[in-house]
C-alpha positions as CSV (number, residue, x, y, z in Angstrom):
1,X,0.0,0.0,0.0
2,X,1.5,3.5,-0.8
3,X,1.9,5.9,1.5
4,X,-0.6,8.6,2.6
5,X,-0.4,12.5,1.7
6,X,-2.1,14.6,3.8
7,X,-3.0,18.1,3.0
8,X,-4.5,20.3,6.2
9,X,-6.7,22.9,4.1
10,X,-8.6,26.0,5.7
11,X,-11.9,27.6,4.1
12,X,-11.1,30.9,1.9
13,X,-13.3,33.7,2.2
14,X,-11.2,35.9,-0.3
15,X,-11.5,35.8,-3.9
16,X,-10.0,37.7,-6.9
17,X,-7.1,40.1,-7.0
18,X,-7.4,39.8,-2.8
19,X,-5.8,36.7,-3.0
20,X,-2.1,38.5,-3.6
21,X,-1.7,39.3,0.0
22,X,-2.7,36.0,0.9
23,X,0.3,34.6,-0.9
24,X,2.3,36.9,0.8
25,X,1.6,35.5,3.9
26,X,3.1,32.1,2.7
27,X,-0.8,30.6,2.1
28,X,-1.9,29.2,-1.5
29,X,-5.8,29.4,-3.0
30,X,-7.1,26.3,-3.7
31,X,-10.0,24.7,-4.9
32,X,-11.9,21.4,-4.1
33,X,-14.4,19.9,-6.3
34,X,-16.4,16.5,-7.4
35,X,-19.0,15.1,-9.1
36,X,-20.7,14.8,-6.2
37,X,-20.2,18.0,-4.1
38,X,-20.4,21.8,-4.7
39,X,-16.9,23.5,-5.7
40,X,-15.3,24.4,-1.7
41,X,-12.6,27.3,-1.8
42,X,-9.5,26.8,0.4
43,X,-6.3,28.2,1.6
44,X,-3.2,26.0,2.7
45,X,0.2,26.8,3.7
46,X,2.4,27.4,0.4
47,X,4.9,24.9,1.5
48,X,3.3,22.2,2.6
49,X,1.3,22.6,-1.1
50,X,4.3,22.4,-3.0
51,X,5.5,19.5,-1.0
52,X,2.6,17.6,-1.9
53,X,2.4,18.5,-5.3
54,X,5.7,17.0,-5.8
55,X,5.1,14.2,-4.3
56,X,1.1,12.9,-5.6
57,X,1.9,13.9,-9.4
58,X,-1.4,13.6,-10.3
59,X,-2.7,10.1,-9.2
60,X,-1.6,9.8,-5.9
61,X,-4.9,10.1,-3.7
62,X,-4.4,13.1,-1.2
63,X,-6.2,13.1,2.2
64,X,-7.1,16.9,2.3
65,X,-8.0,17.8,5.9
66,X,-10.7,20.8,6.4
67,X,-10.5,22.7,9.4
68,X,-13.5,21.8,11.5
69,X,-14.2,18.8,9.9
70,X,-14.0,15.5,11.5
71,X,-13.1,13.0,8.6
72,X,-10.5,14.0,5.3
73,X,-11.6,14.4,1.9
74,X,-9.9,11.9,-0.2
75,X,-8.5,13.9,-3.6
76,X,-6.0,14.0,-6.5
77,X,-4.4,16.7,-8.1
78,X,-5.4,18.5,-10.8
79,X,-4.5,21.5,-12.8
80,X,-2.0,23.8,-11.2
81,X,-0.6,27.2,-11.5
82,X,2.9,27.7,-10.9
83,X,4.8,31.2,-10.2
84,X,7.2,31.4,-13.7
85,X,10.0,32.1,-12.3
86,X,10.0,30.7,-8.2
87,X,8.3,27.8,-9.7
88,X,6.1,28.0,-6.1
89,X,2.3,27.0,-6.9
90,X,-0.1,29.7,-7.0
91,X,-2.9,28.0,-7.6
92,X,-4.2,24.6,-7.3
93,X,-7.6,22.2,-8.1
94,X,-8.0,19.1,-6.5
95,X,-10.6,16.1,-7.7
96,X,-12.5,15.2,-5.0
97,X,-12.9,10.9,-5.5
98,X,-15.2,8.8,-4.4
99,X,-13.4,5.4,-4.2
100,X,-15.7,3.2,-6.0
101,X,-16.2,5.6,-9.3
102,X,-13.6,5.9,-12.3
103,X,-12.0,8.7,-12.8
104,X,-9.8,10.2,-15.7
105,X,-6.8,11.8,-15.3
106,X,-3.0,12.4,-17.0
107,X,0.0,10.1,-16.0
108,X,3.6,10.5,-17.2
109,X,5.1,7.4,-19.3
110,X,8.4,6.4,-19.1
111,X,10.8,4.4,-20.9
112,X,11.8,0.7,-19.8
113,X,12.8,-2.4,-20.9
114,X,16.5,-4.0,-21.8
115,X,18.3,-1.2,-23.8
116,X,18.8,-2.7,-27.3
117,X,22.8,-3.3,-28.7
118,X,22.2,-0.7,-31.3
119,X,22.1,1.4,-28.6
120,X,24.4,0.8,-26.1
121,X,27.1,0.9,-29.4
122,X,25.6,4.6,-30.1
123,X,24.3,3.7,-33.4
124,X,21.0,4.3,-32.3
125,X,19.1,6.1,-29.8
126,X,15.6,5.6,-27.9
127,X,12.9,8.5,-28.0
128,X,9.7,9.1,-25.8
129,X,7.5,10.7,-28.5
130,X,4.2,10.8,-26.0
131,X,5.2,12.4,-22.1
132,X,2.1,11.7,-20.7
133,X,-1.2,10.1,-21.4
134,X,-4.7,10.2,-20.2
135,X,-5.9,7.0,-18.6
136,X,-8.9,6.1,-16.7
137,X,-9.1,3.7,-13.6
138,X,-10.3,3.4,-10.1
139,X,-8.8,5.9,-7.4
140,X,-6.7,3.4,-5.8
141,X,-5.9,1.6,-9.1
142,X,-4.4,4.5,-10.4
143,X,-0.3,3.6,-11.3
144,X,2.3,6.5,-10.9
145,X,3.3,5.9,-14.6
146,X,3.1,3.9,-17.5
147,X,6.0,2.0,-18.8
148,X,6.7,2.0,-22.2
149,X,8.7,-1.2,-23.2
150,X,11.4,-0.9,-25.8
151,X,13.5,-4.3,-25.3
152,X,11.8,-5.6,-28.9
153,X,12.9,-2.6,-30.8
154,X,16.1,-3.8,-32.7
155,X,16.5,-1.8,-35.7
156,X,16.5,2.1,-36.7
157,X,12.7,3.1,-37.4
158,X,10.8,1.0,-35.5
159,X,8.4,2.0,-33.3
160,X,5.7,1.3,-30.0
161,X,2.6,2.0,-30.5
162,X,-0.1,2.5,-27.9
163,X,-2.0,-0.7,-28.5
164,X,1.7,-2.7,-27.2
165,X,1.6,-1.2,-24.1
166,X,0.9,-2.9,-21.0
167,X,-0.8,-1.6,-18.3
168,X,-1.7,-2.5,-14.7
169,X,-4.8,-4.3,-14.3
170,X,-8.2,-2.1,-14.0
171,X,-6.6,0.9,-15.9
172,X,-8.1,2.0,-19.4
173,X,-5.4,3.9,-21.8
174,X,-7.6,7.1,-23.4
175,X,-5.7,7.1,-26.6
176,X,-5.3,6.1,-30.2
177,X,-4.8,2.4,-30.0
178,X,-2.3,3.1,-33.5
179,X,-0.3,6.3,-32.1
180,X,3.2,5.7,-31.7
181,X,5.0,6.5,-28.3
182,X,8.3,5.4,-28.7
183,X,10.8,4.5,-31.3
184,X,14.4,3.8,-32.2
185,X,16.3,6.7,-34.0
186,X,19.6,7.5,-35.7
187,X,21.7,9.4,-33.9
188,X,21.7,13.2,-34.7
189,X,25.4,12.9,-34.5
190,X,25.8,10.4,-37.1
191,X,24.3,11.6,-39.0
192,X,25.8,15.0,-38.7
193,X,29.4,13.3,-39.6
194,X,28.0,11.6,-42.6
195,X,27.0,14.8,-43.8
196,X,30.3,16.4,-43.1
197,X,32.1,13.4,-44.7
198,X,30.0,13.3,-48.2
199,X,30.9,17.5,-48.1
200,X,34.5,16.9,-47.4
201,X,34.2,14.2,-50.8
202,X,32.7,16.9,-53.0
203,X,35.3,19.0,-52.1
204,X,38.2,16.9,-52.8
205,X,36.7,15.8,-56.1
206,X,36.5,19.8,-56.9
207,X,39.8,20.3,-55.7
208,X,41.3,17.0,-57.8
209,X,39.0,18.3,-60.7
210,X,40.7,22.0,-60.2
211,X,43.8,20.3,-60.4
212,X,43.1,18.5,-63.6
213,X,42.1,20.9,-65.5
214,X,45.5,23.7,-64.1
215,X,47.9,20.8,-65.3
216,X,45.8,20.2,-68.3
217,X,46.2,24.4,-69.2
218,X,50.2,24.2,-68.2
219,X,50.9,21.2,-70.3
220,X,48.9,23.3,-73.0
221,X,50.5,26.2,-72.3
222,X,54.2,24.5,-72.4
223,X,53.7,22.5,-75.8
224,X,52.9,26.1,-77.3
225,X,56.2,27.8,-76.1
226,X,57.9,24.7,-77.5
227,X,56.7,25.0,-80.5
Protein backbone atom coordinates (compact mmCIF):
# COMPACT_ATOMS: atom_id res chain seq x y z
CA UNK A 1 0.00 0.00 0.00
CA UNK A 2 1.53 3.51 -0.76
CA UNK A 3 1.92 5.93 1.53
CA UNK A 4 -0.64 8.58 2.62
CA UNK A 5 -0.44 12.50 1.68
CA UNK A 6 -2.07 14.60 3.77
CA UNK A 7 -3.02 18.07 2.99
CA UNK A 8 -4.52 20.28 6.20
CA UNK A 9 -6.71 22.92 4.12
CA UNK A 10 -8.64 26.04 5.70
CA UNK A 11 -11.90 27.61 4.07
CA UNK A 12 -11.13 30.87 1.94
CA UNK A 13 -13.27 33.72 2.17
CA UNK A 14 -11.16 35.94 -0.30
CA UNK A 15 -11.47 35.78 -3.91
CA UNK A 16 -10.04 37.70 -6.88
CA UNK A 17 -7.05 40.10 -7.02
CA UNK A 18 -7.41 39.79 -2.79
CA UNK A 19 -5.83 36.74 -3.02
CA UNK A 20 -2.11 38.52 -3.61
CA UNK A 21 -1.75 39.32 0.03
CA UNK A 22 -2.66 35.99 0.88
CA UNK A 23 0.29 34.65 -0.94
CA UNK A 24 2.30 36.88 0.80
CA UNK A 25 1.61 35.51 3.90
CA UNK A 26 3.10 32.12 2.72
CA UNK A 27 -0.77 30.59 2.10
CA UNK A 28 -1.92 29.22 -1.52
CA UNK A 29 -5.76 29.42 -2.95
CA UNK A 30 -7.15 26.30 -3.70
CA UNK A 31 -10.03 24.72 -4.88
CA UNK A 32 -11.95 21.39 -4.13
CA UNK A 33 -14.39 19.94 -6.32
CA UNK A 34 -16.37 16.54 -7.41
CA UNK A 35 -19.02 15.07 -9.05
CA UNK A 36 -20.73 14.78 -6.20
CA UNK A 37 -20.20 17.95 -4.10
CA UNK A 38 -20.35 21.84 -4.69
CA UNK A 39 -16.90 23.53 -5.70
CA UNK A 40 -15.25 24.40 -1.72
CA UNK A 41 -12.60 27.27 -1.80
CA UNK A 42 -9.48 26.79 0.44
CA UNK A 43 -6.25 28.24 1.63
CA UNK A 44 -3.17 25.98 2.70
CA UNK A 45 0.18 26.76 3.70
CA UNK A 46 2.39 27.35 0.39
CA UNK A 47 4.93 24.91 1.49
CA UNK A 48 3.32 22.21 2.59
CA UNK A 49 1.33 22.62 -1.06
CA UNK A 50 4.34 22.38 -2.99
CA UNK A 51 5.51 19.50 -0.98
CA UNK A 52 2.56 17.57 -1.93
CA UNK A 53 2.35 18.50 -5.35
CA UNK A 54 5.66 17.05 -5.80
CA UNK A 55 5.11 14.15 -4.28
CA UNK A 56 1.11 12.86 -5.61
CA UNK A 57 1.87 13.91 -9.39
CA UNK A 58 -1.37 13.64 -10.27
CA UNK A 59 -2.71 10.05 -9.18
CA UNK A 60 -1.57 9.75 -5.88
CA UNK A 61 -4.91 10.14 -3.74
CA UNK A 62 -4.41 13.09 -1.18
CA UNK A 63 -6.23 13.11 2.20
CA UNK A 64 -7.12 16.93 2.27
CA UNK A 65 -8.02 17.83 5.92
CA UNK A 66 -10.73 20.77 6.40
CA UNK A 67 -10.54 22.70 9.39
CA UNK A 68 -13.53 21.84 11.52
CA UNK A 69 -14.18 18.78 9.86
CA UNK A 70 -14.02 15.49 11.52
CA UNK A 71 -13.14 12.98 8.56
CA UNK A 72 -10.53 14.00 5.34
CA UNK A 73 -11.62 14.41 1.87
CA UNK A 74 -9.91 11.88 -0.24
CA UNK A 75 -8.45 13.93 -3.62
CA UNK A 76 -5.99 14.04 -6.48
CA UNK A 77 -4.37 16.70 -8.14
CA UNK A 78 -5.42 18.54 -10.85
CA UNK A 79 -4.47 21.46 -12.78
CA UNK A 80 -1.96 23.75 -11.15
CA UNK A 81 -0.55 27.15 -11.51
CA UNK A 82 2.88 27.68 -10.90
CA UNK A 83 4.75 31.18 -10.23
CA UNK A 84 7.24 31.42 -13.70
CA UNK A 85 10.04 32.14 -12.27
CA UNK A 86 10.02 30.69 -8.19
CA UNK A 87 8.29 27.76 -9.67
CA UNK A 88 6.11 27.98 -6.05
CA UNK A 89 2.29 26.97 -6.86
CA UNK A 90 -0.12 29.71 -7.01
CA UNK A 91 -2.90 27.97 -7.60
CA UNK A 92 -4.18 24.56 -7.27
CA UNK A 93 -7.63 22.20 -8.10
CA UNK A 94 -7.97 19.14 -6.51
CA UNK A 95 -10.63 16.13 -7.69
CA UNK A 96 -12.50 15.21 -4.95
CA UNK A 97 -12.85 10.89 -5.47
CA UNK A 98 -15.17 8.77 -4.41
CA UNK A 99 -13.38 5.35 -4.19
CA UNK A 100 -15.71 3.23 -6.02
CA UNK A 101 -16.21 5.58 -9.34
CA UNK A 102 -13.63 5.93 -12.28
CA UNK A 103 -12.02 8.67 -12.83
CA UNK A 104 -9.82 10.16 -15.73
CA UNK A 105 -6.82 11.83 -15.31
CA UNK A 106 -3.02 12.38 -17.04
CA UNK A 107 0.01 10.14 -16.02
CA UNK A 108 3.63 10.53 -17.21
CA UNK A 109 5.15 7.43 -19.34
CA UNK A 110 8.43 6.40 -19.12
CA UNK A 111 10.83 4.38 -20.95
CA UNK A 112 11.76 0.68 -19.77
CA UNK A 113 12.84 -2.36 -20.95
CA UNK A 114 16.53 -3.95 -21.78
CA UNK A 115 18.35 -1.17 -23.77
CA UNK A 116 18.82 -2.72 -27.30
CA UNK A 117 22.75 -3.31 -28.70
CA UNK A 118 22.17 -0.72 -31.32
CA UNK A 119 22.08 1.41 -28.61
CA UNK A 120 24.38 0.80 -26.11
CA UNK A 121 27.06 0.94 -29.42
CA UNK A 122 25.64 4.57 -30.08
CA UNK A 123 24.32 3.67 -33.37
CA UNK A 124 21.02 4.33 -32.27
CA UNK A 125 19.11 6.05 -29.76
CA UNK A 126 15.56 5.60 -27.95
CA UNK A 127 12.92 8.46 -28.03
CA UNK A 128 9.66 9.10 -25.75
CA UNK A 129 7.50 10.67 -28.55
CA UNK A 130 4.25 10.76 -25.97
CA UNK A 131 5.17 12.40 -22.09
CA UNK A 132 2.11 11.66 -20.69
CA UNK A 133 -1.17 10.14 -21.40
CA UNK A 134 -4.71 10.21 -20.17
CA UNK A 135 -5.86 6.96 -18.62
CA UNK A 136 -8.93 6.10 -16.75
CA UNK A 137 -9.10 3.68 -13.61
CA UNK A 138 -10.34 3.39 -10.10
CA UNK A 139 -8.81 5.91 -7.45
CA UNK A 140 -6.66 3.43 -5.78
CA UNK A 141 -5.86 1.61 -9.07
CA UNK A 142 -4.44 4.47 -10.42
CA UNK A 143 -0.27 3.64 -11.30
CA UNK A 144 2.26 6.53 -10.87
CA UNK A 145 3.34 5.93 -14.63
CA UNK A 146 3.05 3.92 -17.47
CA UNK A 147 6.04 2.01 -18.85
CA UNK A 148 6.66 1.95 -22.24
CA UNK A 149 8.71 -1.19 -23.20
CA UNK A 150 11.40 -0.94 -25.80
CA UNK A 151 13.45 -4.28 -25.33
CA UNK A 152 11.77 -5.64 -28.86
CA UNK A 153 12.90 -2.60 -30.77
CA UNK A 154 16.05 -3.79 -32.74
CA UNK A 155 16.47 -1.83 -35.73
CA UNK A 156 16.46 2.11 -36.72
CA UNK A 157 12.70 3.08 -37.44
CA UNK A 158 10.77 1.05 -35.46
CA UNK A 159 8.35 1.99 -33.34
CA UNK A 160 5.74 1.31 -29.96
CA UNK A 161 2.61 2.01 -30.47
CA UNK A 162 -0.13 2.55 -27.88
CA UNK A 163 -2.04 -0.68 -28.48
CA UNK A 164 1.66 -2.75 -27.23
CA UNK A 165 1.63 -1.18 -24.15
CA UNK A 166 0.88 -2.93 -20.99
CA UNK A 167 -0.80 -1.56 -18.28
CA UNK A 168 -1.67 -2.46 -14.73
CA UNK A 169 -4.80 -4.34 -14.31
CA UNK A 170 -8.25 -2.12 -13.96
CA UNK A 171 -6.58 0.93 -15.88
CA UNK A 172 -8.11 2.04 -19.39
CA UNK A 173 -5.41 3.93 -21.84
CA UNK A 174 -7.58 7.09 -23.45
CA UNK A 175 -5.69 7.09 -26.59
CA UNK A 176 -5.29 6.15 -30.18
CA UNK A 177 -4.76 2.41 -30.01
CA UNK A 178 -2.33 3.11 -33.51
CA UNK A 179 -0.32 6.34 -32.15
CA UNK A 180 3.16 5.73 -31.71
CA UNK A 181 4.96 6.48 -28.32
CA UNK A 182 8.31 5.38 -28.72
CA UNK A 183 10.79 4.54 -31.29
CA UNK A 184 14.39 3.83 -32.17
CA UNK A 185 16.27 6.75 -34.00
CA UNK A 186 19.57 7.51 -35.72
CA UNK A 187 21.70 9.45 -33.91
CA UNK A 188 21.67 13.17 -34.70
CA UNK A 189 25.41 12.94 -34.49
CA UNK A 190 25.75 10.36 -37.13
CA UNK A 191 24.26 11.62 -39.01
CA UNK A 192 25.75 15.00 -38.66
CA UNK A 193 29.40 13.27 -39.64
CA UNK A 194 28.02 11.56 -42.60
CA UNK A 195 26.97 14.75 -43.75
CA UNK A 196 30.32 16.40 -43.12
CA UNK A 197 32.10 13.37 -44.73
CA UNK A 198 30.05 13.34 -48.19
CA UNK A 199 30.85 17.52 -48.13
CA UNK A 200 34.55 16.90 -47.36
CA UNK A 201 34.22 14.16 -50.76
CA UNK A 202 32.74 16.91 -52.95
CA UNK A 203 35.30 19.02 -52.06
CA UNK A 204 38.16 16.91 -52.80
CA UNK A 205 36.66 15.81 -56.07
CA UNK A 206 36.52 19.83 -56.89
CA UNK A 207 39.84 20.31 -55.72
CA UNK A 208 41.32 16.97 -57.80
CA UNK A 209 38.97 18.28 -60.72
CA UNK A 210 40.75 22.04 -60.25
CA UNK A 211 43.76 20.26 -60.35
CA UNK A 212 43.08 18.46 -63.61
CA UNK A 213 42.12 20.95 -65.46
CA UNK A 214 45.47 23.68 -64.08
CA UNK A 215 47.88 20.85 -65.29
CA UNK A 216 45.79 20.15 -68.26
CA UNK A 217 46.19 24.37 -69.20
CA UNK A 218 50.22 24.16 -68.19
CA UNK A 219 50.91 21.21 -70.25
CA UNK A 220 48.87 23.33 -73.02
CA UNK A 221 50.53 26.22 -72.34
CA UNK A 222 54.22 24.54 -72.41
CA UNK A 223 53.69 22.54 -75.79
CA UNK A 224 52.87 26.13 -77.31
CA UNK A 225 56.24 27.77 -76.10
CA UNK A 226 57.92 24.73 -77.51
CA UNK A 227 56.69 25.02 -80.52
Amino acid sequence: MSETIQLNAAERTVTGKKVAQLRREGKTPIVLYGPRSEPVALQVETKALQEVLFRSGTTHVIEVQIDGESAPRRAIARARQLHPTRLTPLHADFLEIDKEVKVTTKVPTRLTGAIPRVVTRNEARLQLLIESLEIRALPDDLPAEIQVDTSKLTRIGQIVRIRDLEPPDGVRIMADPDRAIGRMAALRRQMVIEEDVEDEDEDLEGEELEGAEAAEGASEDGGGGEG
